[in-house]
N, CA, C and O atoms as CSV, one atom per row, in Angstrom:
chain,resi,resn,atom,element,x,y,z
A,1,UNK,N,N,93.005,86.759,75.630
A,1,UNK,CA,C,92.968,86.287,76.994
A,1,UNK,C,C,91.539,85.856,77.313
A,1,UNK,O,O,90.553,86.592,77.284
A,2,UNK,N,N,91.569,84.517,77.631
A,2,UNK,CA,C,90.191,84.464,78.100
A,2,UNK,C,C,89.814,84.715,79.552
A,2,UNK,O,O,90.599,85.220,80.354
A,3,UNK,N,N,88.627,84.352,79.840
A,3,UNK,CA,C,87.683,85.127,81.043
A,3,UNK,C,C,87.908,84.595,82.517
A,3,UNK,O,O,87.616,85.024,83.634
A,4,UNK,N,N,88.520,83.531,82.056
A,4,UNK,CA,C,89.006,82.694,83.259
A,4,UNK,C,C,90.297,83.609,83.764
A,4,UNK,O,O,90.195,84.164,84.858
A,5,UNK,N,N,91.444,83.765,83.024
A,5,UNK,CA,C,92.229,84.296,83.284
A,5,UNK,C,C,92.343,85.527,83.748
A,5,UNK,O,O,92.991,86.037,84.662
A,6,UNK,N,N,91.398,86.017,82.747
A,6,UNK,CA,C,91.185,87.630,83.122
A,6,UNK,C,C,90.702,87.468,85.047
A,6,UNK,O,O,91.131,88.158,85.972
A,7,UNK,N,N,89.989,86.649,85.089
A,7,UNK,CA,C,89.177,86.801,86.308
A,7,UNK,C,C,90.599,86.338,87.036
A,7,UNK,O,O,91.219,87.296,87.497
A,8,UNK,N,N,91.164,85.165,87.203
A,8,UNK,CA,C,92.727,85.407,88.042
A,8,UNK,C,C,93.240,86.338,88.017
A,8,UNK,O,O,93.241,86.826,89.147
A,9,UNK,N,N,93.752,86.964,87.283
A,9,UNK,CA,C,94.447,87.988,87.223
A,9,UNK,C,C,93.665,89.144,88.172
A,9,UNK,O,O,94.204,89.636,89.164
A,10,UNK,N,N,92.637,89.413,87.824
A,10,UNK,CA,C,92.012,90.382,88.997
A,10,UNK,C,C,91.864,90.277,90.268
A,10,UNK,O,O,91.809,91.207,91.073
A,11,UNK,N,N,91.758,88.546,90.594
A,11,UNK,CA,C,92.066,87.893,91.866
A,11,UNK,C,C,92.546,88.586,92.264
A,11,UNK,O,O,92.017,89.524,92.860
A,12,UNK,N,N,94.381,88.344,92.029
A,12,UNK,CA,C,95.882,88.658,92.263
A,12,UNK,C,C,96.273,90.322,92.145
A,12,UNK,O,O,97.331,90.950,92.196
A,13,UNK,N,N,95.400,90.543,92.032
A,13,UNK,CA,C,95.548,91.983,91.755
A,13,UNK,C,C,94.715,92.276,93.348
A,13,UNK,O,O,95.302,93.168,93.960
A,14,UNK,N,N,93.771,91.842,93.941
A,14,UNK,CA,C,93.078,92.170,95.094
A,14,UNK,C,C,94.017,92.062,96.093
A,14,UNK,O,O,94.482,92.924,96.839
A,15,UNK,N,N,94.374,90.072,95.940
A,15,UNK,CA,C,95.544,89.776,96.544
A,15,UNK,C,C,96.550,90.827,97.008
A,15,UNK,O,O,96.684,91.251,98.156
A,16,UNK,N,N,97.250,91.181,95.889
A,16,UNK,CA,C,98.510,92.088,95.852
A,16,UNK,C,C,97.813,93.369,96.609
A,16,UNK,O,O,98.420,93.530,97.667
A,17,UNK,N,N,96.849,94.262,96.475
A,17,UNK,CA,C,96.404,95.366,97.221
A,17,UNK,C,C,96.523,95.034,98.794
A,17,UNK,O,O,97.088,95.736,99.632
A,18,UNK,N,N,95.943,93.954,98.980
A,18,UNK,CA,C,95.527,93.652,100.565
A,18,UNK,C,C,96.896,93.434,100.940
A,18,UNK,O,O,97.220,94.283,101.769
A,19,UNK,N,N,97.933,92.556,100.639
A,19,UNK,CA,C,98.802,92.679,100.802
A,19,UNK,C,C,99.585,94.249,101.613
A,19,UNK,O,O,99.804,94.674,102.748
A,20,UNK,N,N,99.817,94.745,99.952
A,20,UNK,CA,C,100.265,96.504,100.141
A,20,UNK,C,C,99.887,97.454,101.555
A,20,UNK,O,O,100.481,98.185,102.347
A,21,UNK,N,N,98.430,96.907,101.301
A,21,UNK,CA,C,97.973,97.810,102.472
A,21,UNK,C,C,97.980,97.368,103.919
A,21,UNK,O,O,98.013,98.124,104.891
A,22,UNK,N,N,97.950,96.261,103.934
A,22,UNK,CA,C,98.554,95.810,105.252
A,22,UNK,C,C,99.394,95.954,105.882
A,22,UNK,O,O,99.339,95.971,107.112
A,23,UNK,N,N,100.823,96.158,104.918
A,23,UNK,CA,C,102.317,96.263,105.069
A,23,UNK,C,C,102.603,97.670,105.170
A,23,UNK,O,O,103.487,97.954,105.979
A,24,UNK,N,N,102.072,98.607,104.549
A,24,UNK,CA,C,101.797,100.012,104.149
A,24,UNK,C,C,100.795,100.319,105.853
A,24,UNK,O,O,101.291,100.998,106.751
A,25,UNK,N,N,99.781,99.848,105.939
A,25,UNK,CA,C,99.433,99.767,107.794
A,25,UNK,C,C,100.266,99.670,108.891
A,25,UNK,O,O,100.161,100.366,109.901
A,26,UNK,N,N,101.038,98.868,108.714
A,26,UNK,CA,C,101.941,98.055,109.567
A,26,UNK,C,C,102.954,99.443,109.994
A,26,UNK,O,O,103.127,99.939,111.106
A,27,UNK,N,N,103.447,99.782,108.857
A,27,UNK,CA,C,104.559,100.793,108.766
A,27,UNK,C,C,104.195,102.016,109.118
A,27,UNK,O,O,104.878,102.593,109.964
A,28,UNK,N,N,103.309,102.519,108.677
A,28,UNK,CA,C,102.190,103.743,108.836
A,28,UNK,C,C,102.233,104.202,109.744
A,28,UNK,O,O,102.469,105.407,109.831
A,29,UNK,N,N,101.941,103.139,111.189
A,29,UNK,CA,C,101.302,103.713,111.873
A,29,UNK,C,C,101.974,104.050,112.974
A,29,UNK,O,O,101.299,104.115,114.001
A,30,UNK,N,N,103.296,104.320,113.065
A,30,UNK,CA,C,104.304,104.688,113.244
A,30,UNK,C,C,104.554,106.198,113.341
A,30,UNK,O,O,105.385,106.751,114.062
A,31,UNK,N,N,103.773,106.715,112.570
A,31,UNK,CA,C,103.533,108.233,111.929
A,31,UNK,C,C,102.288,109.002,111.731
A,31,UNK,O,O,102.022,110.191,111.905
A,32,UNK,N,N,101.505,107.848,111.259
A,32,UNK,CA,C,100.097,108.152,111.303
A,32,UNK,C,C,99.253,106.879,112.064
A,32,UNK,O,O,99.532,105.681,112.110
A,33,UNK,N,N,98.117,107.627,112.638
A,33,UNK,CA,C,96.957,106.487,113.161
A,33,UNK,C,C,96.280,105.783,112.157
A,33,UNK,O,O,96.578,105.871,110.966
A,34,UNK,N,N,95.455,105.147,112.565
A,34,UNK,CA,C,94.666,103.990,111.846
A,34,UNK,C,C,93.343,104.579,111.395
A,34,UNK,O,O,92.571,105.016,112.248
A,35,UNK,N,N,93.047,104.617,110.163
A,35,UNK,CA,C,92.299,105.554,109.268
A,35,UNK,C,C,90.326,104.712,109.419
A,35,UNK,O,O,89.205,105.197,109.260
A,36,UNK,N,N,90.786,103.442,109.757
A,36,UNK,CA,C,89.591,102.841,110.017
A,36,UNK,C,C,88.890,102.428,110.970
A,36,UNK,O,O,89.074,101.255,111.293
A,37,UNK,N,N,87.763,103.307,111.811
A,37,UNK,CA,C,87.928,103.099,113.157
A,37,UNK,C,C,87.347,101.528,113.362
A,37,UNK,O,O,87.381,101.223,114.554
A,38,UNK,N,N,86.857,100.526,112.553
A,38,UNK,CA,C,86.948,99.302,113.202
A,38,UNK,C,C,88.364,98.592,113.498
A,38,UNK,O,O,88.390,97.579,114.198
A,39,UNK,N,N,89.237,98.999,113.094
A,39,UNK,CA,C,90.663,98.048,112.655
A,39,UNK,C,C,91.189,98.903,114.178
A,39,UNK,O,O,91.781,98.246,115.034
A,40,UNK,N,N,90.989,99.957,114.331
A,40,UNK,CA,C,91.262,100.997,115.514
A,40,UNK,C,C,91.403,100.387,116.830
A,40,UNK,O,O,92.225,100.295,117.741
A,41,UNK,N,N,89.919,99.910,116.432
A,41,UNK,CA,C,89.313,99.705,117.688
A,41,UNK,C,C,89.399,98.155,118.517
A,41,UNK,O,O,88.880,97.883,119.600
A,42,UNK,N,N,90.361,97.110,117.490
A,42,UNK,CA,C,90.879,95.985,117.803
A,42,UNK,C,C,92.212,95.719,118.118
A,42,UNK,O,O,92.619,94.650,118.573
A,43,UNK,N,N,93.058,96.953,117.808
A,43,UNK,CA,C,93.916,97.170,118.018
A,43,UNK,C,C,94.267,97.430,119.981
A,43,UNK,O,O,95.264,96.872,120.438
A,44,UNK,N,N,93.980,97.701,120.284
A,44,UNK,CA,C,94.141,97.460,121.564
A,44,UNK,C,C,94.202,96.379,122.623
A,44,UNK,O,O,94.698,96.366,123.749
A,45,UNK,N,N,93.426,95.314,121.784
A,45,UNK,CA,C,93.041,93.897,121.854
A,45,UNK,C,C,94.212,92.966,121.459
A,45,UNK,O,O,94.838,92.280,122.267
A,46,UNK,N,N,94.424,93.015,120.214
A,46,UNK,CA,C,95.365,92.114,119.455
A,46,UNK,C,C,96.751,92.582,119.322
A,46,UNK,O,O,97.742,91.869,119.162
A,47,UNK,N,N,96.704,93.966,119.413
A,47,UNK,CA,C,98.027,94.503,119.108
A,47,UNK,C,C,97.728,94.937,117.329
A,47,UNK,O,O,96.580,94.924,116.884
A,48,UNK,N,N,98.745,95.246,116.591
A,48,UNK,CA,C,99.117,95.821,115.346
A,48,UNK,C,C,99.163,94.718,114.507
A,48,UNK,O,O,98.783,94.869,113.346
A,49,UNK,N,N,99.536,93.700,114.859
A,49,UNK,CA,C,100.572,93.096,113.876
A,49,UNK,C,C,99.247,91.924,113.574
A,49,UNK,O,O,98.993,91.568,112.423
A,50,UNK,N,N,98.454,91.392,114.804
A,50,UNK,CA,C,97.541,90.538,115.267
A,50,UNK,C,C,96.030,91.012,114.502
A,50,UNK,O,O,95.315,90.249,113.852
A,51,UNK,N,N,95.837,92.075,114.697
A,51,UNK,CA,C,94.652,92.904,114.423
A,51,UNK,C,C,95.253,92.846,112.425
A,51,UNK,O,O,94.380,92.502,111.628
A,52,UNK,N,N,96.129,93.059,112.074
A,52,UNK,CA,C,96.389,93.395,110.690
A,52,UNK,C,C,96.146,92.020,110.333
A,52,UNK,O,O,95.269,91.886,109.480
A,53,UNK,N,N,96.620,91.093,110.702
A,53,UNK,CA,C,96.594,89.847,110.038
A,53,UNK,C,C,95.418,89.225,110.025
A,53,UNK,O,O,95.119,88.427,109.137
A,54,UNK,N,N,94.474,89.601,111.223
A,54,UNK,CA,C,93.123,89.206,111.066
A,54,UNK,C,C,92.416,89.754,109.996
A,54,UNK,O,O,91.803,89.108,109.146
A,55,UNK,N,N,92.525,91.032,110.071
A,55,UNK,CA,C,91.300,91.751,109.041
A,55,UNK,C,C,92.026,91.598,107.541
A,55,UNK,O,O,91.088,91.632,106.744
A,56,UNK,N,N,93.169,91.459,106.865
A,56,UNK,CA,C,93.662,90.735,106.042
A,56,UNK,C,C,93.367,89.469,105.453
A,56,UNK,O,O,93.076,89.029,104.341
A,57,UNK,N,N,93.580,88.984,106.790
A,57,UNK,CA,C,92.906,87.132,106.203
A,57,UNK,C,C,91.506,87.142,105.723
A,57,UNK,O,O,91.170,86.578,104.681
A,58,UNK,N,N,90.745,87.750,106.449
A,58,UNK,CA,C,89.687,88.229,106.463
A,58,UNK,C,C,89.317,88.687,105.115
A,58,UNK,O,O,88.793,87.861,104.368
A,59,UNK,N,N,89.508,89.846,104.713
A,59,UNK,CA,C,89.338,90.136,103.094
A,59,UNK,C,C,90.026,89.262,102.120
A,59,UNK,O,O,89.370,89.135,101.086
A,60,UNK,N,N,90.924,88.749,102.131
A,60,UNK,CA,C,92.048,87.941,101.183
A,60,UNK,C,C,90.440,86.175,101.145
A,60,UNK,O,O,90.225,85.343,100.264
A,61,UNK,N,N,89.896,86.343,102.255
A,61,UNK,CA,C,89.532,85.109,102.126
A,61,UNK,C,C,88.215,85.698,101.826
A,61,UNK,O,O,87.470,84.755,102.093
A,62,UNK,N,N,87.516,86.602,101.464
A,62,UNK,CA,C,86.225,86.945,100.943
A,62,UNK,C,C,86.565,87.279,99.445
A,62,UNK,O,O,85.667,87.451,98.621
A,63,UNK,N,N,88.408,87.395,99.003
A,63,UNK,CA,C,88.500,87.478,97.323
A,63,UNK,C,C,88.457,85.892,97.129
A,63,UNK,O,O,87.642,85.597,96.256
A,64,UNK,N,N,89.295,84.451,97.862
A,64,UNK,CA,C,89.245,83.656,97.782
A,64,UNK,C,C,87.658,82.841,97.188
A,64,UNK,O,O,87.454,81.913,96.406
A,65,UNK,N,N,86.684,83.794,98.068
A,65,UNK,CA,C,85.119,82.816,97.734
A,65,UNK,C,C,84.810,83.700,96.463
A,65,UNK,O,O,84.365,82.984,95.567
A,66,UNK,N,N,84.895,84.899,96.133
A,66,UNK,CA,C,84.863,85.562,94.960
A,66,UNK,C,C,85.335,85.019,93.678
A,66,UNK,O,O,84.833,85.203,92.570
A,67,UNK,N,N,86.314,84.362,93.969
A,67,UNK,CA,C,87.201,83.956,92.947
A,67,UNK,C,C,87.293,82.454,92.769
A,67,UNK,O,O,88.096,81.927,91.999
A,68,UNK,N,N,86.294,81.691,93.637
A,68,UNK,CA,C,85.890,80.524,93.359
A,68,UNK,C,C,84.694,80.249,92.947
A,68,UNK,O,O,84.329,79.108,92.666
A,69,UNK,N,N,83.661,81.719,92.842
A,69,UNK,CA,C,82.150,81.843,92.180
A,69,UNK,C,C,82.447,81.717,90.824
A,69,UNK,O,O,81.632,81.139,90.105
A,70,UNK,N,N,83.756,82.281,90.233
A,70,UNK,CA,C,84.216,82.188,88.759
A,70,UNK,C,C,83.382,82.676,87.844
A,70,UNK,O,O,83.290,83.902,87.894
A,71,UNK,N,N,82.794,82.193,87.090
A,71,UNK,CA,C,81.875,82.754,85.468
A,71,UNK,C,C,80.496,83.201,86.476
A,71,UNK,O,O,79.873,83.817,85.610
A,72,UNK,N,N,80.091,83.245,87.049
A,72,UNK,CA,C,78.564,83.688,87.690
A,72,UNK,C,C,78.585,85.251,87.476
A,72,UNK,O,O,79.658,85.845,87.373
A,73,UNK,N,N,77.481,85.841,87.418
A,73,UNK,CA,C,77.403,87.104,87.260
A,73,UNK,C,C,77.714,88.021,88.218
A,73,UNK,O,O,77.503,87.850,89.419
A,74,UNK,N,N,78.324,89.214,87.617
A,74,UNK,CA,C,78.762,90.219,88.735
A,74,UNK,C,C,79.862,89.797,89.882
A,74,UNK,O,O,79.972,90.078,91.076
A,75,UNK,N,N,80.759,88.851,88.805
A,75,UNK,CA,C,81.724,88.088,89.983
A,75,UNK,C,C,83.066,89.023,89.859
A,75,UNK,O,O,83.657,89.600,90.773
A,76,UNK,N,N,83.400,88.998,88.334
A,76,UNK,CA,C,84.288,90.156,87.343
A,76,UNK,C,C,84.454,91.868,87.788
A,76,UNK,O,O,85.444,92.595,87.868
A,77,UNK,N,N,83.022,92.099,88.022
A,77,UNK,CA,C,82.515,93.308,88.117
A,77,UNK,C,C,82.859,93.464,89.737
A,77,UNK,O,O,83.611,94.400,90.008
A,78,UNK,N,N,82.508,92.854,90.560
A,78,UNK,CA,C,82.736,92.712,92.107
A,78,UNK,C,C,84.059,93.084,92.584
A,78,UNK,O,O,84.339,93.916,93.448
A,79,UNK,N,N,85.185,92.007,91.580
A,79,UNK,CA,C,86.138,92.465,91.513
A,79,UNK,C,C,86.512,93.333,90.828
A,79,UNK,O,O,87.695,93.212,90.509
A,80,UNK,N,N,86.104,94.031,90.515
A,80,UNK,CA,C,87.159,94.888,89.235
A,80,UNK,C,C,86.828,96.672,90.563
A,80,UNK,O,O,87.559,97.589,90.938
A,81,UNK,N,N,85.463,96.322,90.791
A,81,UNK,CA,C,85.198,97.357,91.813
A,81,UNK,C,C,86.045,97.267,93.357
A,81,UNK,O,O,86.539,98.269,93.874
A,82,UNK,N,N,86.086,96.400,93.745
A,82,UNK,CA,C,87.181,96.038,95.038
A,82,UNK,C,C,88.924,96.908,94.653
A,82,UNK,O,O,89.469,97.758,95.357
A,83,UNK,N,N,89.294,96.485,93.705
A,83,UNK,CA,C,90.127,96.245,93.278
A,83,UNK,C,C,90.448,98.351,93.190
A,83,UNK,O,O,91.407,98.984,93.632
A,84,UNK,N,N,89.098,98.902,92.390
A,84,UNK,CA,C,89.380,100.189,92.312
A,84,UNK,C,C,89.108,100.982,93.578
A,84,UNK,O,O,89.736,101.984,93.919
A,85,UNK,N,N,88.370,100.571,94.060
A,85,UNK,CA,C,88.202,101.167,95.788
A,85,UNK,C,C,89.629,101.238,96.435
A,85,UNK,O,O,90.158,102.266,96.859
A,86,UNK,N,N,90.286,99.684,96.441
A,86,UNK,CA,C,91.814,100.030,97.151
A,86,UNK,C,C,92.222,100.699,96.698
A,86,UNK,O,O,92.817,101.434,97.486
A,87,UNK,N,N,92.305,100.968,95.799
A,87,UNK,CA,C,93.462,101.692,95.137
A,87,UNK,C,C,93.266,103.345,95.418
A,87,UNK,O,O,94.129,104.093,95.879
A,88,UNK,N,N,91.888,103.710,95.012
A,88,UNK,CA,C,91.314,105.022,95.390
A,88,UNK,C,C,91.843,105.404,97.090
A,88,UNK,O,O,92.395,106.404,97.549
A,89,UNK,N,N,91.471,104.342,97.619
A,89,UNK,CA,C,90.868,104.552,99.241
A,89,UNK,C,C,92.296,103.903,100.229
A,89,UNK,O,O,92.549,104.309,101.364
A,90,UNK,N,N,93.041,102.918,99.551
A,90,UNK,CA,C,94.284,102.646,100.343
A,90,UNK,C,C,95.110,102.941,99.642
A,90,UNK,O,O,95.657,103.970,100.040
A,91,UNK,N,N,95.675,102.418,98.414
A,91,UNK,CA,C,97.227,102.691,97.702
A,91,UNK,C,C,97.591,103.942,97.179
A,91,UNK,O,O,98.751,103.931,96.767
A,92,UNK,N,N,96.950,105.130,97.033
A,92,UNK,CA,C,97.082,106.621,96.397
A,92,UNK,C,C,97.313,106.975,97.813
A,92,UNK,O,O,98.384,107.544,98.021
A,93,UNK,N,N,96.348,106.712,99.099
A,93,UNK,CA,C,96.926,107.407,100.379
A,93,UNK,C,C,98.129,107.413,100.592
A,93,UNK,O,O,98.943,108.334,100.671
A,94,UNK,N,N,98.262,105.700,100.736
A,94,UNK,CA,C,99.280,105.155,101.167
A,94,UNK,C,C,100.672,105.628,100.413
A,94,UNK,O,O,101.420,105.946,101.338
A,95,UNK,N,N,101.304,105.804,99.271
A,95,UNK,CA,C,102.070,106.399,98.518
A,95,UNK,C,C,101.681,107.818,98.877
A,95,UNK,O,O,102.703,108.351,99.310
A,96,UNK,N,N,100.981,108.411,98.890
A,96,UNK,CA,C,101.491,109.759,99.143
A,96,UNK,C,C,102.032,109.984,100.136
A,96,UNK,O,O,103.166,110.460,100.081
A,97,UNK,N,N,101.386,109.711,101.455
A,97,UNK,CA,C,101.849,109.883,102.485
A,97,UNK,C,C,103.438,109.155,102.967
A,97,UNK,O,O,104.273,109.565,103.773
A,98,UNK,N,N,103.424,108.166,102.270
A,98,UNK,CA,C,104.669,107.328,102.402
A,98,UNK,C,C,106.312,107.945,101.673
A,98,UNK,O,O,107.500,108.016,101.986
A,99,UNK,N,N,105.492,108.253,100.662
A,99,UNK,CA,C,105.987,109.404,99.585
A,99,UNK,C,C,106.807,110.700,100.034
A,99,UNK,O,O,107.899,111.072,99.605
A,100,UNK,N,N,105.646,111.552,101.436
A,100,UNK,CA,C,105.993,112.535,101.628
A,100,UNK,C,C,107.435,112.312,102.353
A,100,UNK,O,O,108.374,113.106,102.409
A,101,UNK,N,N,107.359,111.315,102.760
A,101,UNK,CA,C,108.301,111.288,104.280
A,101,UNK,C,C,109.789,110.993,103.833
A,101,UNK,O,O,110.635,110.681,104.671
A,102,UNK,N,N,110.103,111.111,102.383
A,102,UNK,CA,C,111.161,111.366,101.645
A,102,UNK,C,C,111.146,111.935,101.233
A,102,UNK,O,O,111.842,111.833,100.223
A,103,UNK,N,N,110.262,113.469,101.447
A,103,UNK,CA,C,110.698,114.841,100.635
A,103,UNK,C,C,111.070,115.753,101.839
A,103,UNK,O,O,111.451,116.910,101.660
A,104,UNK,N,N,110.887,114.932,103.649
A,104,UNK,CA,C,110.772,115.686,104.655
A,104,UNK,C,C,112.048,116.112,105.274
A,104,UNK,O,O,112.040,116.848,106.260
């Protein structure tokens, strides 16, 4: 696989997180509050659905310029770290807690 690809593929992999966690937000919060007090704190403003789609577009379009830097240094690495943060910090929450509420 070359480096180009590899680097799409990690794109789509950010992609797909921001996604998750948006939708995984959306649903959430239903049960639980909003874990980030900036996203919190716009919420009152925009509503749920308004506030999610902003700060979404928002990151989805900072992997977009990431992923149009391509071969430059620390572009791979940028992502590969994004990529493990969600997962640490949104998608393990998000499944557990989502998780629990079918053992309840």
């Amino acid at each position: 696989m070359d480096a180009t690809e590899r680097l799409h593929q990690l794109f789509l992999l950010n992609v797909c997180l921001q996604v998750f966690d948006g939708v995984a937000t959306y649903h959430g919060l239903r049960f639980w509050g909003e874990g980030n007090p900036l996203v919190a704190g716009v919420i009152p403003y925009l509503g749920v659905a308004g506030t999610l789609c902003l700060f979404k577009a928002k990151a989805c379009g900072f992997l977009v310029l990431l992923r149009r830097l391509g071969p430059r240094p620390f572009v791979r690495e940028s992502l590969v770290l994004l990529a493990t943060v969600y997962m640490f910090f949104s998608f393990i929450p998000w499944m557990a807690r989502l998780l629990s509420l079918l053992s309840a």
